[in-house]
N, C-alpha and C positions, 0 to 999 in steps of 0.2 A: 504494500500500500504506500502511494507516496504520502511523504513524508511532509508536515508545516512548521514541524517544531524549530528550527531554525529562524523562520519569520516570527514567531512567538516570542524567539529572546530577542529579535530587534526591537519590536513594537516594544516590549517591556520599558527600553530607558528612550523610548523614540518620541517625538512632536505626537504620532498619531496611537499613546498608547489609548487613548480610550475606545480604540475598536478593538481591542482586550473584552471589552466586558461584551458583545456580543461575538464575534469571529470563532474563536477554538468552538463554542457550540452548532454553528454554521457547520462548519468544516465537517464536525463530527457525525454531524446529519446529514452530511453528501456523504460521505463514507459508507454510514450503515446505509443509506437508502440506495446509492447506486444500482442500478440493476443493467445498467448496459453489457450487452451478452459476450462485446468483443473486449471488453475492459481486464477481464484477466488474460486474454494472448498478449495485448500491448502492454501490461505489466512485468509478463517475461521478456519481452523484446529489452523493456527498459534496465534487466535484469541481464542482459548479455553484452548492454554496452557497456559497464563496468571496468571493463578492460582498457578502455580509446578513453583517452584523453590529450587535448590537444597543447601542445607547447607553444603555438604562434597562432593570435587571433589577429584578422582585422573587423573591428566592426566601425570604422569611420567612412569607408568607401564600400561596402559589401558586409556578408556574414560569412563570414570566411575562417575556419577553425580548420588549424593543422596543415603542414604541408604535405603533399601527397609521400612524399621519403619519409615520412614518420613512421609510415607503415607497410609491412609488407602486401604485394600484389592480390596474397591471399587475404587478408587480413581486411583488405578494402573492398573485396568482394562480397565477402563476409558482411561487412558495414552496409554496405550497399542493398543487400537481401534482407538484413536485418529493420532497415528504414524505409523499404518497400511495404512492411509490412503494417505502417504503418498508414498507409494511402487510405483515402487521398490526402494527398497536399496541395492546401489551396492559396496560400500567402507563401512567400519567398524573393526570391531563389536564395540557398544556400547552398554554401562551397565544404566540403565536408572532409578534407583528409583526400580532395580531389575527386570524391563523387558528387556528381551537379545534382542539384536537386532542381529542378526545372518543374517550378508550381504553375495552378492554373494563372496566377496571377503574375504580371509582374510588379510585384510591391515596393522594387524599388524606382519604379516611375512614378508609383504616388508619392513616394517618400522623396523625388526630389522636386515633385510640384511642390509639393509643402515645405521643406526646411529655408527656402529664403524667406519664408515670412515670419519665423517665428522668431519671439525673444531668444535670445541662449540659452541652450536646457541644462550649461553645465555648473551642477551644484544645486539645480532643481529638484523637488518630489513633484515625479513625474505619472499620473496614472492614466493608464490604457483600460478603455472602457469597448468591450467586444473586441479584443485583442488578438482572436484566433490562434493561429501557432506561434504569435510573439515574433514575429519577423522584426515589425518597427519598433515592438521595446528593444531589440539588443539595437538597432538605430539610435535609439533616443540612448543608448550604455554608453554607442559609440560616439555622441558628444557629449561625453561625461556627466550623465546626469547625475545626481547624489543618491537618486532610487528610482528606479522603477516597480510599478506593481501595476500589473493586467489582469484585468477580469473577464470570464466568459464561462457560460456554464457548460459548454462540450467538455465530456470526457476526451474526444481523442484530442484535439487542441490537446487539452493538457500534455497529455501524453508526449505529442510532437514538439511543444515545449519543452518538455523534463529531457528528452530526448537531448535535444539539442546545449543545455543545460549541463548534464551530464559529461558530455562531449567537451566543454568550456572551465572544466575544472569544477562545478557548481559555483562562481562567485554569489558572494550574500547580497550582494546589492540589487538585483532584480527575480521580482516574485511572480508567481502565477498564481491566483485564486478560482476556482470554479465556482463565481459566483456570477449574479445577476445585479445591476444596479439600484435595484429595487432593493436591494438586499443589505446594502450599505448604510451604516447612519449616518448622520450629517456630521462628515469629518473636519470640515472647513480648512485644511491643511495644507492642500494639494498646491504646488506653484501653477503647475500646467494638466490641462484635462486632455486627453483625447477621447472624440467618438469618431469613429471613421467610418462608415458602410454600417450604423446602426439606425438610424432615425427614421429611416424609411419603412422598417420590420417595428415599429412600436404604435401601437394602440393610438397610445397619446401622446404624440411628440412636442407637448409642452409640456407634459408632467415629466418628461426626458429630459428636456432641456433645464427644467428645475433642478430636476436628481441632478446635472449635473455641474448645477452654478451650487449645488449645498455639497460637495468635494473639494471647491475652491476656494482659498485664502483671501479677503478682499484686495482686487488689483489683480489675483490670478485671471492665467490667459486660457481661456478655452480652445480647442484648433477641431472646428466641425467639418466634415466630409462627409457629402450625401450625395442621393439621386435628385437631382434637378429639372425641372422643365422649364424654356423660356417661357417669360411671360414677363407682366409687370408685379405690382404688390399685393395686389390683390388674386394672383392665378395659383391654383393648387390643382394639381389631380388626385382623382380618387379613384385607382384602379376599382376593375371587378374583382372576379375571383382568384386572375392569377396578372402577374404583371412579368415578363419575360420569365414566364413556368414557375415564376416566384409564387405562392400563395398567399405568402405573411406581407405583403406590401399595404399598406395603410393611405399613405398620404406622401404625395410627393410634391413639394413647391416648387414656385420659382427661387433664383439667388435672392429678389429682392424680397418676397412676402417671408423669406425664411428670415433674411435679414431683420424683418421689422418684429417675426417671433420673439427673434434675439432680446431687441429691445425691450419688450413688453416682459421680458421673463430674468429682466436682473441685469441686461449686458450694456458696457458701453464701447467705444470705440471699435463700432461691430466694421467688417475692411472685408468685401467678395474678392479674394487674392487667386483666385483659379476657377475657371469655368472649363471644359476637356469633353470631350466625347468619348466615350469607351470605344475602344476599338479590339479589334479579333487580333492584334499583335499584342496589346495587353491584357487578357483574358482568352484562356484559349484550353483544349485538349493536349496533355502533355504525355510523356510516360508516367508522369508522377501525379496525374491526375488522367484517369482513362475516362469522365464519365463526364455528358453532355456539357455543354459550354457555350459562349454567346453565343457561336456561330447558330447552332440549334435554336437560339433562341431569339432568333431576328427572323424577319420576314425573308423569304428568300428571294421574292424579287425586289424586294424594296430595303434596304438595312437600312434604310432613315427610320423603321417602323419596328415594333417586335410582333412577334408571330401573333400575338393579338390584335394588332393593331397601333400600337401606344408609340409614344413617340419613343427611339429609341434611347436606350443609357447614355446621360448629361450627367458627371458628377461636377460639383464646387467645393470649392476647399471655402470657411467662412473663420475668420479670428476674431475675438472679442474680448474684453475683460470683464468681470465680473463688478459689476457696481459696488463702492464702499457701502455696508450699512450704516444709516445714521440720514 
């Protein structure tokens, strides 16, 4: 079973010990309840990396652990079947002892629409909120932040997480919770928030965007990335039933009615720093991901459109700060 207790003695002497008083009970209730069926094969997986540990990281330009001479031919092959095993992989790429991990996404094109706009994240507490396999928290290591911690309630995320973690020597400075943000109390801590590819899957993406001005420090920066449609302040869509084979899609705005969300829900100095189209060279079928992908889910004679109809995936990157109380 992985293990928390090491984040346990952080928080003890840390700014955010009072998520002490609810957390270890959280945890311990995803534990006994888990019931996901593949949860104990990717525990043995985790159980064989043991061995690989990497001497040379870079996470400032890539996630890149260990050079490939670290390890012998078999020994990578080895590696290699042992983190197949954990598919899919949907955030990346990582570089691994020289096996590519070639995700459906590639995450470090968002990762560098977004990092010219942000404050300096180094010496910040930094949280990831729907963080998936933790691609951009080692990003966010890799400019020194003073902590990371990502949330998401997939077991296998985690997994592919721990994964990768393991591989890195374990450093203490960046955590993974399987949790949900609903789940969190009102820590007021955080220097910087991320939600990246969440707001579009929530119910109510102003009770979202509350949960996540109540993680923020007064003055912290929030860094929002969603699906978008042009329009003006007043345009939202409200898919049907499924929005590019998505189900869980709710509400998707334009940059500026989301902008004005911002406002009304605690933010000031709100800044649209990226508008992008999704495209099938950033999202795509991999080896490390075999299973449908935008292509499948656009119109095939029209890719302005998705197979429903809809306009196709527009995401924005949105900054903000959190308004002082008072």
């Amino acid at each position: 079973m992985i293990d928390f207790a090491s984040f346990y003695q952080f928080l003890a002497t840390d700014r955010l010990s009072r998520w002490l008083t609810v957390l270890p009970a959280q945890l311990h209730a995803w534990q006994h309840d888990q019931q996901h069926g593949d949860l104990p094969r990717w525990q043995r997986v985790l159980a064989k990396l043991e061995s690989y540990q990497a001497r040379h990281m870079d996470l400032k330009h890539s996630v890149t652990l260990g050079h490939p001479d670290e390890i012998t031919v078999g020994e990578r092959s080895k590696l290699e079947n042992l983190l197949q095993h954990l598919h899919p992989w949907r955030k990346g790429p990582y570089d691994l002892f020289g096996v590519q991990i070639d995700t459906e996404w590639r995450s470090d094109w968002k990762w560098d629409r977004v990092l010219p706009h942000l404050s300096p994240l180094k010496g910040r507490y930094v949280l990831d909120v729907g963080c998936g396999s933790g691609y951009h928290m080692w990003r966010m290591l890799g400019e020194e932040a003073r902590l990371v911690v990502g949330i998401d309630p997939s077991p296998l995320f985690l997994c592919q997480f721990s994964a990768i973690k393991q591989l890195a020597g374990r450093p203490g400075n960046i955590h993974f919770l399987p949790l949900g943000i609903e789940q969190l109390p009102k820590l007021e801590r955080f220097d910087t928030v991320f939600s990246m590819g969440v707001l579009y899957h929530r119910r109510s993406p102003i009770d979202h965007l509350y949960q996540l001005r109540d993680q923020l420090r007064d003055g912290g920066e929030l860094v929002l990335e969603t699906l978008v449609i042009d329009g003006g302040p007043d345009d939202v869509l409200v898919p049907g039933e499924r929005y590019a084979q998505m189900r869980n899609v709710w509400f998707i705005p334009s940059a500026q009615a989301l902008a004005g969300w911002l406002e009304k829900c605690g933010f000031e100095n709100v800044r649209i720093v990226d508008q992008s189209v999704t495209t099938t060279d950033e999202q795509r079928k991999t080896a490390w991901m075999r299973n449908d992908s935008l292509a499948e889910f656009l119109d095939p004679s029209d890719s302005t459109l998705t197979i429903e109809g809809h306009p196709a995936p527009k995401r924005a990157v949105l900054i903000a700060s959190r308004c002082a109380e008072g």
